[in-house]
C-alpha positions as CSV (number, residue, x, y, z in Angstrom):
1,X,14.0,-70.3,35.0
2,X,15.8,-69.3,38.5
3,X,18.8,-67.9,36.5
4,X,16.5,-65.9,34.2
5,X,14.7,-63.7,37.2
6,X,18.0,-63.6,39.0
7,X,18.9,-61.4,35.6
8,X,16.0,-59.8,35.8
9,X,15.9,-58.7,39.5
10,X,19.9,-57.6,38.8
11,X,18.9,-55.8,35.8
12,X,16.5,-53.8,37.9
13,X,18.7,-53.2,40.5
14,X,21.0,-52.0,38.3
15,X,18.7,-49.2,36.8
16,X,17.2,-48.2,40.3
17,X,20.7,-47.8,41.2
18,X,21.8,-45.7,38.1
19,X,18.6,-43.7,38.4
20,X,18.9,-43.1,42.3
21,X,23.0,-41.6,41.1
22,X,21.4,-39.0,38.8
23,X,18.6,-38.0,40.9
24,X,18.0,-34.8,42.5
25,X,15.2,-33.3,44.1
26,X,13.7,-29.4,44.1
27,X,11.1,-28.2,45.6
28,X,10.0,-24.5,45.3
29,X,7.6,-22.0,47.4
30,X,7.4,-18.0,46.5
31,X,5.6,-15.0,48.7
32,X,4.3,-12.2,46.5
33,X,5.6,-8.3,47.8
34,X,3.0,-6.1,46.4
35,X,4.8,-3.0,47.3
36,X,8.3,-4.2,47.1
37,X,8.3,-3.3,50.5
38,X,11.4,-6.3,51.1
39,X,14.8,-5.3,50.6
40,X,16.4,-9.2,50.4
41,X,14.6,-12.8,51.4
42,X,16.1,-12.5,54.5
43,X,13.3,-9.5,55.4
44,X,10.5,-11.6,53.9
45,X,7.1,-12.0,56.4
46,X,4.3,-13.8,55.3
47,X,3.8,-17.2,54.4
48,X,5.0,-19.1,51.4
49,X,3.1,-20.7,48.8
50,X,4.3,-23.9,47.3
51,X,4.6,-24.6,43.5
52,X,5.4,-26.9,41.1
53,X,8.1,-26.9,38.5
54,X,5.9,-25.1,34.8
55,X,3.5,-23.7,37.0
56,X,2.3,-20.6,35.4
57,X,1.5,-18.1,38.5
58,X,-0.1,-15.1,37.1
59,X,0.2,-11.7,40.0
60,X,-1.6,-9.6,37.5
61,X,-1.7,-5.8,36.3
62,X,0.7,-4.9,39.2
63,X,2.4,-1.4,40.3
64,X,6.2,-2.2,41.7
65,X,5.2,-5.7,42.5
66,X,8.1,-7.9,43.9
67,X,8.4,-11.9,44.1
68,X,10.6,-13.9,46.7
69,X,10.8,-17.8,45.3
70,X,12.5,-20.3,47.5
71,X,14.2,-23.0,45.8
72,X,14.9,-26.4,48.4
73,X,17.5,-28.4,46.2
74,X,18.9,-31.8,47.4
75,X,21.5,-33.8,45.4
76,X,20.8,-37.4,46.6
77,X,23.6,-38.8,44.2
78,X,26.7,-39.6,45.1
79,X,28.4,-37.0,41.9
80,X,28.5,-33.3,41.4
81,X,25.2,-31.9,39.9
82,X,24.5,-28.9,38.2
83,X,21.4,-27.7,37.6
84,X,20.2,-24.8,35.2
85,X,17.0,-23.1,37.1
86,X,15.1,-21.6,33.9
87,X,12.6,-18.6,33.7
88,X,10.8,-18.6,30.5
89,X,9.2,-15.0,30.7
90,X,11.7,-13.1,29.2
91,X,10.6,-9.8,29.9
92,X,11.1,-9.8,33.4
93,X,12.5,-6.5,34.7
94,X,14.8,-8.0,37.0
95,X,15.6,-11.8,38.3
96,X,18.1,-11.1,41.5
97,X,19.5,-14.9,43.0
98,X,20.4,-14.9,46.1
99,X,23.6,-18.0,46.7
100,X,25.7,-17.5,49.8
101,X,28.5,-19.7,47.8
102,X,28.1,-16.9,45.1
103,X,31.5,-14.5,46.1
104,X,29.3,-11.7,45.5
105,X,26.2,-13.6,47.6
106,X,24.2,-12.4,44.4
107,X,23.7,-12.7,40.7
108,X,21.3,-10.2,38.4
109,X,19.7,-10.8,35.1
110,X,16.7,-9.2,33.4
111,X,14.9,-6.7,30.7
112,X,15.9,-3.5,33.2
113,X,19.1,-4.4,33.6
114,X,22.5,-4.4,31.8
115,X,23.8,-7.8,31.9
116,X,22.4,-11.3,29.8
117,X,22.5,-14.8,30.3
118,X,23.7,-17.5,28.0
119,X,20.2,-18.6,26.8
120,X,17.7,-16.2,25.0
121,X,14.7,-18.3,25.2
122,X,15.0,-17.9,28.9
123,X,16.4,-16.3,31.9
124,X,19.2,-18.9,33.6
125,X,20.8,-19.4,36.7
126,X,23.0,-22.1,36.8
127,X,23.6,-23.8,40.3
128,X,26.2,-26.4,41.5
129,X,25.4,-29.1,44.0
130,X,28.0,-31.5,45.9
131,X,27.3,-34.8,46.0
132,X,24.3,-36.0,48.8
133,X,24.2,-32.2,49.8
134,X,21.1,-29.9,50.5
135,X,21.0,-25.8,49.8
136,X,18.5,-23.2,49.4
137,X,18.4,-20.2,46.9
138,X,16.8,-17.5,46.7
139,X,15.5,-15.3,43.7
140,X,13.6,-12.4,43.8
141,X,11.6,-11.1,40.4
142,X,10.4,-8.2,39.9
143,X,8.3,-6.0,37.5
144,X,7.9,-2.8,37.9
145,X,4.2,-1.7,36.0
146,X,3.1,-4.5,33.7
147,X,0.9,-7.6,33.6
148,X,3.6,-10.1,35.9
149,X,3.1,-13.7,35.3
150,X,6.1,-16.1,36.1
151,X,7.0,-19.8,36.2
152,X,10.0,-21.8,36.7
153,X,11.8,-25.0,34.2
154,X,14.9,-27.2,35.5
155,X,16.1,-26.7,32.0
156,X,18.8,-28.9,29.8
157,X,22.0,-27.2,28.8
158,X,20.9,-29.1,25.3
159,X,17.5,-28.6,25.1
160,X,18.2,-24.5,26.0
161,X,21.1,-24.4,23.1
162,X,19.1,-25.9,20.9
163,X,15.9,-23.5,21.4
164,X,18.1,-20.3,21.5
165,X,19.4,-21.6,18.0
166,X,16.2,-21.9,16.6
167,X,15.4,-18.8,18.0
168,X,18.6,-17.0,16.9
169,X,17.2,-18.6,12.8
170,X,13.6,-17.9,13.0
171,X,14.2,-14.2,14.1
172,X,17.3,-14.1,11.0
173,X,14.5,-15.4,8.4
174,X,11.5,-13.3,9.4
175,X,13.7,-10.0,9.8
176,X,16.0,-10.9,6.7
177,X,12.5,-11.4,4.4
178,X,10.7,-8.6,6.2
179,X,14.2,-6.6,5.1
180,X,14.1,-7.1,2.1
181,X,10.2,-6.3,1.6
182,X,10.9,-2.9,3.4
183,X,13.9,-2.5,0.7
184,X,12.2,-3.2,-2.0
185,X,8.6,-1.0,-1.1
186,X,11.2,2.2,0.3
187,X,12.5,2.0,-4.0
188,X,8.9,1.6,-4.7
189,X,8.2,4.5,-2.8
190,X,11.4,6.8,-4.2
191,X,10.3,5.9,-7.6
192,X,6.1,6.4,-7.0
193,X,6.3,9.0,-4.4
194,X,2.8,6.5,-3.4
195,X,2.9,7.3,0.9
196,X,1.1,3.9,1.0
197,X,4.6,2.5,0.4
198,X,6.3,4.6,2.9
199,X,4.0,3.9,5.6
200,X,4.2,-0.3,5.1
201,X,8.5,0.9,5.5
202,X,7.9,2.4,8.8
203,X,5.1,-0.1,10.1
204,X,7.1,-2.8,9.0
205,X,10.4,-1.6,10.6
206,X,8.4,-1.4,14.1
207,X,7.5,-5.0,13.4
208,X,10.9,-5.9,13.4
209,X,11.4,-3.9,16.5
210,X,8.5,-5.6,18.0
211,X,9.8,-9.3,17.3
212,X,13.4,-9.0,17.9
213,X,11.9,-7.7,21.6
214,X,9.5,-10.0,22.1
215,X,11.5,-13.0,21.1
216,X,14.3,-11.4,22.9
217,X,16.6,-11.4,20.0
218,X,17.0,-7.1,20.6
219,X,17.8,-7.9,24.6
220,X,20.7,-11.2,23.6
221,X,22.0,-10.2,20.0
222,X,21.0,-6.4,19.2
223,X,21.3,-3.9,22.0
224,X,22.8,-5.9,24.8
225,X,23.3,-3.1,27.8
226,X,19.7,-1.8,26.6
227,X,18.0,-1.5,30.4
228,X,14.5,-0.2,28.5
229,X,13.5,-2.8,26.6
230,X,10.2,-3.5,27.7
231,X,9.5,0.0,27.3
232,X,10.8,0.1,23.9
233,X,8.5,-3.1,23.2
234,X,5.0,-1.3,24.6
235,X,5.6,1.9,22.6
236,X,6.7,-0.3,19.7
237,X,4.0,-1.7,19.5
238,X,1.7,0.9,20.1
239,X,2.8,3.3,17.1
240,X,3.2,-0.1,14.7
241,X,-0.9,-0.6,15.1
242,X,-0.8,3.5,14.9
243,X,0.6,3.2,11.4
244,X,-1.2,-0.5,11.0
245,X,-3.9,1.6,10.7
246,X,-3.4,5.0,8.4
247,X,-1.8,2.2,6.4
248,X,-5.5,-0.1,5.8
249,X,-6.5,3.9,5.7
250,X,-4.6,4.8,2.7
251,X,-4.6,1.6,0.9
252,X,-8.4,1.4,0.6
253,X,-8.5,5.2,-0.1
254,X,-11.3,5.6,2.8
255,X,-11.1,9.5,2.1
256,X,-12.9,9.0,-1.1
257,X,-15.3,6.9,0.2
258,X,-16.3,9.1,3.3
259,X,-14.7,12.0,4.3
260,X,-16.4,11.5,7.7
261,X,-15.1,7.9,8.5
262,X,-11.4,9.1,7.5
263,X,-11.7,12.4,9.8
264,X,-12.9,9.9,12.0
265,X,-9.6,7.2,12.0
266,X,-7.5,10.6,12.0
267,X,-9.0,11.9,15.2
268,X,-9.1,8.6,17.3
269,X,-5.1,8.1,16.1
270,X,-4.6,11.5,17.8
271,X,-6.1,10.6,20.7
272,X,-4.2,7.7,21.1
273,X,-0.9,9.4,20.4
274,X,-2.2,12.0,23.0
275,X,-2.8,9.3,25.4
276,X,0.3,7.0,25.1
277,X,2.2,10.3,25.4
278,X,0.1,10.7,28.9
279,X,0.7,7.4,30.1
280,X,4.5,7.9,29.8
281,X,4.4,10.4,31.9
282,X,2.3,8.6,34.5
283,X,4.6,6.1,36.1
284,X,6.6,9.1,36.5
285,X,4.0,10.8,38.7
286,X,3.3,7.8,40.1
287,X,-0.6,7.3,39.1
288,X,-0.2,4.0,38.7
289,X,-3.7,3.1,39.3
290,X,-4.8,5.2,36.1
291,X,-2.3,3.3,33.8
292,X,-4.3,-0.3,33.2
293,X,-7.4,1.9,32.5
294,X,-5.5,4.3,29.9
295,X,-4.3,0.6,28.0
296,X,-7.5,-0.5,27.9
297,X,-8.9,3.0,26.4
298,X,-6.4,2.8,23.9
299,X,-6.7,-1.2,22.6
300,X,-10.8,-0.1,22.4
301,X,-9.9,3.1,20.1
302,X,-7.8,0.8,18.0
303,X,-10.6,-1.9,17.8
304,X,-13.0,1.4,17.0
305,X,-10.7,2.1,13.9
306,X,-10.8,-1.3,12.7
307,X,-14.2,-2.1,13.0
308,X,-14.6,1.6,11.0
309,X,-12.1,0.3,8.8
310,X,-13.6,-3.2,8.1
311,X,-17.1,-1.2,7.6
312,X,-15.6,0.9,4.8
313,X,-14.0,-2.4,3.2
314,X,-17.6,-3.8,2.9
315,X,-18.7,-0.8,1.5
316,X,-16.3,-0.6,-1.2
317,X,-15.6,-4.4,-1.9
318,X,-17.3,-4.2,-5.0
319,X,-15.1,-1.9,-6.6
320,X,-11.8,-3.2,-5.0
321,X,-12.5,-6.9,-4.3
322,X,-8.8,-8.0,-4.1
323,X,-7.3,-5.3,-1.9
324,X,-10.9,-5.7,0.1
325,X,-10.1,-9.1,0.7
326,X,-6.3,-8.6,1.6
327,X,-7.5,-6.0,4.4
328,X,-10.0,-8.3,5.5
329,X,-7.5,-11.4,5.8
330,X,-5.3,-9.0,8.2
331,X,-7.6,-6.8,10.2
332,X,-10.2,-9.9,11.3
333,X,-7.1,-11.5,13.6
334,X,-5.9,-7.9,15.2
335,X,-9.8,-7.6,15.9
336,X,-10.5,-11.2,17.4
337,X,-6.9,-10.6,19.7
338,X,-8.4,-6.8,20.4
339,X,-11.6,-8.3,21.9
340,X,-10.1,-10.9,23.7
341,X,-7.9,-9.1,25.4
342,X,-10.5,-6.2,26.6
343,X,-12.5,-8.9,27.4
344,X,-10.0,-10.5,29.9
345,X,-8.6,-6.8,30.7
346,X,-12.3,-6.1,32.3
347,X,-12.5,-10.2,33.6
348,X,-15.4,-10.9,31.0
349,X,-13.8,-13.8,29.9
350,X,-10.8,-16.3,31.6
351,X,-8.9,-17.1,29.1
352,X,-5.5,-15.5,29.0
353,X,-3.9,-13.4,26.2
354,X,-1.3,-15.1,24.6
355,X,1.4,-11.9,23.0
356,X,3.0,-14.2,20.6
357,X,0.0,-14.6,18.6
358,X,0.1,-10.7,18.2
359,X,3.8,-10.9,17.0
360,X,2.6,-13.9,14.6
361,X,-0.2,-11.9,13.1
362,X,2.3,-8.7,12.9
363,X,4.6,-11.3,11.2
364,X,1.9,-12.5,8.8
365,X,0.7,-8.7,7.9
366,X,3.9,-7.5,7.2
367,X,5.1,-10.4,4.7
368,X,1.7,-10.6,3.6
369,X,1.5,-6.4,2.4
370,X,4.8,-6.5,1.1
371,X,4.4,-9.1,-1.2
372,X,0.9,-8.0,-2.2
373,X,2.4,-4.3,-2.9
374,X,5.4,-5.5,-4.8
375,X,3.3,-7.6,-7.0
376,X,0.5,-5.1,-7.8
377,X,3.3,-2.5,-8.7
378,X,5.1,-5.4,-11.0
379,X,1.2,-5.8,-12.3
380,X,0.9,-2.0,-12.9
381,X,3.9,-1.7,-14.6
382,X,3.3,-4.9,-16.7
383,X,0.0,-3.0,-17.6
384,X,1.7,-0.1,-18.1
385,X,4.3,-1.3,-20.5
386,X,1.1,-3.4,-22.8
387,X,-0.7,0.0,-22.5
388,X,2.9,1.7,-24.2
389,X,2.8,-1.0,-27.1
390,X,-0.7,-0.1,-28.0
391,X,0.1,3.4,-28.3
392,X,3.2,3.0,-30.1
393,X,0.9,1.0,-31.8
394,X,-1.6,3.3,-32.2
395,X,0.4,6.0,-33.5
396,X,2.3,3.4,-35.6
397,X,-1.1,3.6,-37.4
398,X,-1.9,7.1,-37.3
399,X,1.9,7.6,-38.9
400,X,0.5,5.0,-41.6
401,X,-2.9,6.8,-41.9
402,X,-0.8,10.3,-42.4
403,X,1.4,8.9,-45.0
404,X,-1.4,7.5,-46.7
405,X,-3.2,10.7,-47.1
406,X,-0.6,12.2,-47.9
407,X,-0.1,9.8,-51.1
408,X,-3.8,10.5,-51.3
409,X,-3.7,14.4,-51.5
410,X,-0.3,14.5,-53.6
411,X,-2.1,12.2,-56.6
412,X,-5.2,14.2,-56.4
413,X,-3.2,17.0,-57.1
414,X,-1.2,15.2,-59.6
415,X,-4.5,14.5,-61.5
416,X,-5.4,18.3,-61.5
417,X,-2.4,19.2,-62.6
418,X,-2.1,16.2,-65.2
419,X,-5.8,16.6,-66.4
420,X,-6.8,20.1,-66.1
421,X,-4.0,21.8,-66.5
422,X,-1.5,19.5,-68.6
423,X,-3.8,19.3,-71.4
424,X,-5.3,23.4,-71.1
425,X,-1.0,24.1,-71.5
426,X,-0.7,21.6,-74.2
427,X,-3.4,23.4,-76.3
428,X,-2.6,26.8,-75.4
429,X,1.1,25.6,-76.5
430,X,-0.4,24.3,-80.1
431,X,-2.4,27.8,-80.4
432,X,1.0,29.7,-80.0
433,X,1.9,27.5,-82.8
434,X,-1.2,28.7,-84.7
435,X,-0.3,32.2,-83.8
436,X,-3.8,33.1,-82.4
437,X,-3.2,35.2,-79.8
438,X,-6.1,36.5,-79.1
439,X,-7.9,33.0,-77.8
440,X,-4.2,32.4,-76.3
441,X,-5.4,35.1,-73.9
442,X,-8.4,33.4,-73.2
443,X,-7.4,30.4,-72.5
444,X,-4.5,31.8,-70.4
445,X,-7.0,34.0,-68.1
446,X,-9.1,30.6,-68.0
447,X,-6.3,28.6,-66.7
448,X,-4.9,31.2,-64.5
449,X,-8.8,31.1,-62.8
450,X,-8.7,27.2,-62.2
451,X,-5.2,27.5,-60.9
452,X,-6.4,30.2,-58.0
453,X,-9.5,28.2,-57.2
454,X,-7.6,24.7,-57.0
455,X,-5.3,26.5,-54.7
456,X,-8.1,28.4,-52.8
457,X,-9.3,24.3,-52.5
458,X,-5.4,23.4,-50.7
459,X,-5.2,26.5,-48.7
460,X,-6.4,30.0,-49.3
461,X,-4.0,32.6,-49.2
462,X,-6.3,34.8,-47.4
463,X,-6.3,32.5,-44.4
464,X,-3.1,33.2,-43.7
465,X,-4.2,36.9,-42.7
466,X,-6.3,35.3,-40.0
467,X,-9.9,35.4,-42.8
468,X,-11.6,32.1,-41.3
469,X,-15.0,33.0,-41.4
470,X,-14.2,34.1,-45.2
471,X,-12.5,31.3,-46.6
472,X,-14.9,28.6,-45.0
473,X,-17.8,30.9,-46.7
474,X,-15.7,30.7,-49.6
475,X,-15.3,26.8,-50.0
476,X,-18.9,25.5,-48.9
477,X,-19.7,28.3,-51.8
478,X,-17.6,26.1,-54.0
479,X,-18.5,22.9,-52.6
480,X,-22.5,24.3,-53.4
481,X,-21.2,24.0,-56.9
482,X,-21.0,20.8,-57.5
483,X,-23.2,19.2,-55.2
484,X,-26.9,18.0,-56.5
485,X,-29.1,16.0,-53.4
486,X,-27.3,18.4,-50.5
487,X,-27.3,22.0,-50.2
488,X,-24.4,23.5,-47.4
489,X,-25.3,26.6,-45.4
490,X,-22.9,28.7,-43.6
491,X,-24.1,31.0,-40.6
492,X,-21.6,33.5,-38.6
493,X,-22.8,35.2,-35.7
494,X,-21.0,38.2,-34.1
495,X,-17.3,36.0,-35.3
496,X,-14.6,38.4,-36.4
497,X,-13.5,38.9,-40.0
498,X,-9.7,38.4,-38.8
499,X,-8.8,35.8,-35.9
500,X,-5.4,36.4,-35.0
501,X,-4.6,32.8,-33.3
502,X,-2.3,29.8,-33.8
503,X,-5.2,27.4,-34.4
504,X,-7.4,29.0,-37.3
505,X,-5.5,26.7,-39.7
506,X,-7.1,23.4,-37.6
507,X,-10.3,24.8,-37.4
508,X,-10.5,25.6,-41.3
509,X,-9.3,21.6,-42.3
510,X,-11.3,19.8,-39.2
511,X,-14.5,22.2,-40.9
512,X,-14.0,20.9,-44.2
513,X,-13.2,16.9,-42.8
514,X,-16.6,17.6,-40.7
515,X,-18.4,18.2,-43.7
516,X,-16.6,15.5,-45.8
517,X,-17.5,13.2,-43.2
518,X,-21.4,14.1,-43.4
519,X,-21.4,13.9,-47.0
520,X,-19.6,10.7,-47.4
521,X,-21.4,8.5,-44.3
522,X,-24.5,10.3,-43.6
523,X,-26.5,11.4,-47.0
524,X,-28.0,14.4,-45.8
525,X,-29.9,16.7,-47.6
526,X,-28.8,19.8,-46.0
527,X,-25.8,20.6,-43.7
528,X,-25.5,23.7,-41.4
529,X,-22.3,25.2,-40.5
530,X,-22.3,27.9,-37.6
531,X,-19.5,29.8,-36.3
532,X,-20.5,31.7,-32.9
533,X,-18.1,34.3,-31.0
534,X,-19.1,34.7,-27.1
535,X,-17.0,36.8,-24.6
536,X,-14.8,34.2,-23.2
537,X,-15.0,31.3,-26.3
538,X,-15.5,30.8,-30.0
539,X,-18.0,27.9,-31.0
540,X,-18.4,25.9,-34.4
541,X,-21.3,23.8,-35.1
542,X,-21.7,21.3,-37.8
543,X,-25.7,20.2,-38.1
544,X,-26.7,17.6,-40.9
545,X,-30.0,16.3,-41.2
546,X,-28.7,12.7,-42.1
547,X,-28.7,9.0,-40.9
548,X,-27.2,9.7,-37.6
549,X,-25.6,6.9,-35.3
550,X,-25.7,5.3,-32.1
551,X,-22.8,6.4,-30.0
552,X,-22.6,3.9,-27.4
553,X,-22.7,0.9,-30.8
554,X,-20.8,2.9,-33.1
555,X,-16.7,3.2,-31.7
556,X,-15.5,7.0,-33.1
557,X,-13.2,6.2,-36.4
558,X,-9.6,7.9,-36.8
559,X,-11.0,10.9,-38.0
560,X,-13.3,11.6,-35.1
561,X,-10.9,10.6,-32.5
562,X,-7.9,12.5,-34.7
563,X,-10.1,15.6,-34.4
564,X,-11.0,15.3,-30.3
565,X,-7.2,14.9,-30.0
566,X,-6.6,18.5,-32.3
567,X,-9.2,20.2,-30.3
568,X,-8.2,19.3,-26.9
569,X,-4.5,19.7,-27.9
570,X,-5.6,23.8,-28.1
571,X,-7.6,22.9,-24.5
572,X,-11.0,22.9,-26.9
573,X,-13.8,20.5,-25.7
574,X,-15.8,18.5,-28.6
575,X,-19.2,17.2,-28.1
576,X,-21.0,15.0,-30.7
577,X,-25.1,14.5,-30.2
578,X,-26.6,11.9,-32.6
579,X,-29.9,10.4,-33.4
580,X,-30.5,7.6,-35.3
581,X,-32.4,9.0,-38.2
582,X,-32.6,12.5,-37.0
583,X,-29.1,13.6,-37.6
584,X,-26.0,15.0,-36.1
585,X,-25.0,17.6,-34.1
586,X,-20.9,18.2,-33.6
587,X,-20.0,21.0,-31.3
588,X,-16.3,22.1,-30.9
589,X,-15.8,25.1,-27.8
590,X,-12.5,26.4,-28.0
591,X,-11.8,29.3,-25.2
592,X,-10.5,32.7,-25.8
């Protein structure tokens, strides 16, 4: 028993020992210069206010604010220390220590200046201590016109490596993927010529811009002797919400919803193009107590725009439910971070804005949208190219229809020729034989009658000279012949004898497939043709007093939709009235 607690106390000893060897102490006090009235900590007056070590202290919206921290470091161990004082806000205009065993008594890092440090998660000094020795340092931050928050980390060389890594990776993903979505919507765009796809390229290009500044990938990787990054960041992100927005604009179509809600969006972006260009020039003037106000004018134009936005989403999810939703997903974030913020800017609420969740939702939009427009192109396209097969289809048939009444009209004149005329030659033939000429005369002027009527029936020669009125007048007088429960009736009013046009020919066969079609499906008793002639137009009308057809039930056949096709290739207008049991009226206008 004695000889186990005489372990245990040693063992104890030991690690008291070992933890009093890597021990050191800090302790760390700052002073606030408002005014940056303090050229070096040696000119500091005014009392200093203790910290601790994570301590977020928060100066506010400031103009040319300064901070003096004092750092008391003690090395109680009996080795050489070094220790890596951390800054986590990275957007610090300037971080200035103060060492007197520095050669140059000082060190500078920061956003406005041109030099980095080894970590770009955070700004790093890195201080050596001799063994049981005590020092003070000095560091002075500054930011010029901003919202100024600091704190301070005793970071580990590790720990710091290992975060810039995963930095250095999750800024190479994001920006590689958001890459490649700009790549492929800027060929979607060359090949659409769609502007929604060119504005997603620029927006999305500012969000890069955004998160390689924020995460300070731009300020350790990109554009190292940059001293305007912070500037760069603000108007950044300014102009990505700018297009954020005519993007939403244009990929709902809110112009042909309300012309008044899209005049609206234009105006307000405008004005806060107006007014960012304003406060630029502010600083400059040095207005500074004007600036925090402009900001906050131009976050509650861009909530305006969303909210308007968001309203005209409602409004039209009906007819756009997917693209509706998309918006919905993406705006309802910007507009939650938008209130919070104006609601902290004006001290309504406590709770402090957080800027990585905007570069998170910026991140989310922009992978989100370019994915969503890729596919719905691919989706287009795949419609597109089923849409192609059922034409090719389509016509496929049509060719098929052709050809079959083709075969149709070549056998019908087959038969004539077989029936009627075949056996009128083979008798004429046999009364040559008789030598009768006289009834060979007959039956030669009888044959030669038939032949000009069956060719009248094809095509009459006179409407080649442009005789349309004539040659319909002439066939419905033939048809009249040989119909017994239907009588046709041809009216012309004020239409020419001779039409000189390209399109007579189409008129005369779609007249005599309109009144095929009557006498064949709808068992009139009387069909009415009329041909009109106005100043600027000619009109034909085919009336029948037959069964007549619902047109919303009843899908127009080949012949229907082969003859809007005709008409409209001639930039004629058909229009077809029908009544169940009253008849139908067909109307074909065909301008001058």
């Amino acid at each position: 028993m004695k000889r186990s607690s005489l372990l245990f106390f040693l063992l104890i000893a030991t690690f008291l020992a070992f933890s009093n060897e890597n021990r050191n102490t800090i302790s760390a006090s700052y002073f606030i210069d408002s005014f940056s009235k303090f050229q070096s900590p040696k000119e500091v007056k005014g009392k200093l206010v203790s910290f601790k070590q994570n301590q977020i202290i928060k100066v506010g919206f400031n103009r040319n604010a300064s901070v003096y921290l004092r750092f008391d470091l003690k090395n109680i161990s009996s080795i050489n220390k070094q220790i890596l004082l951390s800054f986590p806000n990275i957007h610090i205009d300037s971080l200035t220590l103060y060492d007197d065993n520095l050669s140059n008594k000082k060190c500078i890092l920061g956003d406005r200046t041109i030099n980095k440090g080894d970590f770009s998660v955070s700004h790093v000094f890195t201080i050596n201590l001799k063994p049981k020795s005590n020092r003070v340092v000095w560091v002075k931050l500054k930011k010029i016109i901003s919202f100024f928050d600091f704190s301070y980390d005793i970071g580990s060389r590790k720990q710091l490596e290992i975060d810039s890594l995963n930095n250095l990776i999750f800024n190479s993903i994001f920006i590689g993927l958001i890459s490649m979505l700009i790549l492929l919507n800027l060929i979607l765009f060359f090949i659409t010529k769609i502007r929604t796809y060119f504005l997603y390229v620029i927006y999305s290009c500012l969000t890069i811009v955004y998160l390689a500044i924020t995460t300070g990938f731009a300020k350790f990787h990109v554009i190292t002797g940059f001293i305007w990054v912070s500037e760069l960041r603000v108007y950044a992100g300014v102009f990505w919400i700018i297009l954020l927005i005519h993007f939403y604009k244009d990929l709902i179509d809110i112009k042909s919803y309300s012309n008044s809600v899209h005049l609206w969006v234009n105006g307000l972006s405008i004005f806060n193009i107006s007014h960012v260009l304003v406060v630029f020039f502010i600083p400059k003037m040095e207005f500074f107590d004007i600036v925090q106000f402009f900001w906050k004018l131009g976050y509650i134009v861009f909530l305006v725009q969303a909210v308007l936005i968001i309203y005209v989403v409602i409004k039209k999810f009906n007819t756009n439910s997917k693209i509706s939703i998309y918006i919905m997903l993406s705006l309802i974030p910007h507009i939650c971070w938008f209130i919070i913020y104006i609601l902290r800017a004006f001290h309504v609420i406590l709770h402090e804005v957080n800027y990585e969740w905007l570069m998170i939702i910026a991140l989310y939009e922009a992978i989100l949208f370019g994915f969503i427009l890729a596919y719905n192109y691919v989706n287009t396209m795949r419609s597109i190219n089923e849409l192609n097969a059922k034409v090719i289809s389509l016509k496929q048939q049509s060719i098929d229809l052709i050809s079959m009444t083709q075969v149709k009209e070549r056998r019908q004149i087959a038969n004539i020729i077989h029936d009627k005329f075949g056996s009128q030659l083979a008798y004429i033939k046999n009364l040559l034989n008789n030598h009768d000429t006289k009834l060979v005369k007959e039956k030669i002027n009888e044959l030669s009658t038939e032949i000009r009527n069956v060719s009248h029936q094809i095509l009459p020669k006179s409407l080649d000279d442009g005789a349309l009125s004539a040659c319909i007048e002439n066939q419905i007088a033939i048809l009249n012949e040989n119909l017994n429960n239907c009588e046709l009736i041809f009216q012309s009013f004020d239409f020419p004898e001779i039409i000189e046009t390209d399109w007579h020919y189409d008129i005369y066969l779609i007249s005599l497939e309109l009144i095929n079609n009557a006498l064949k499906h709808a068992a009139p008793s009387e069909i009415l043709v009329e041909y009109y002639c106005y100043k600027n137009k000619y009109v034909f009308q085919f009336s029948d007093n037959g069964k007549g057809f619902d047109k919303i039930q009843t899908p127009f056949g080949f012949g229907l939709t082969s003859i809007e096709n005709r008409i409209q290739t001639i930039q004629g207008m058909v229009e077809i009235n029908s009544t169940i049991g009253e008849g139908t009226v067909i109307q074909l206008t065909v301008p001058k």
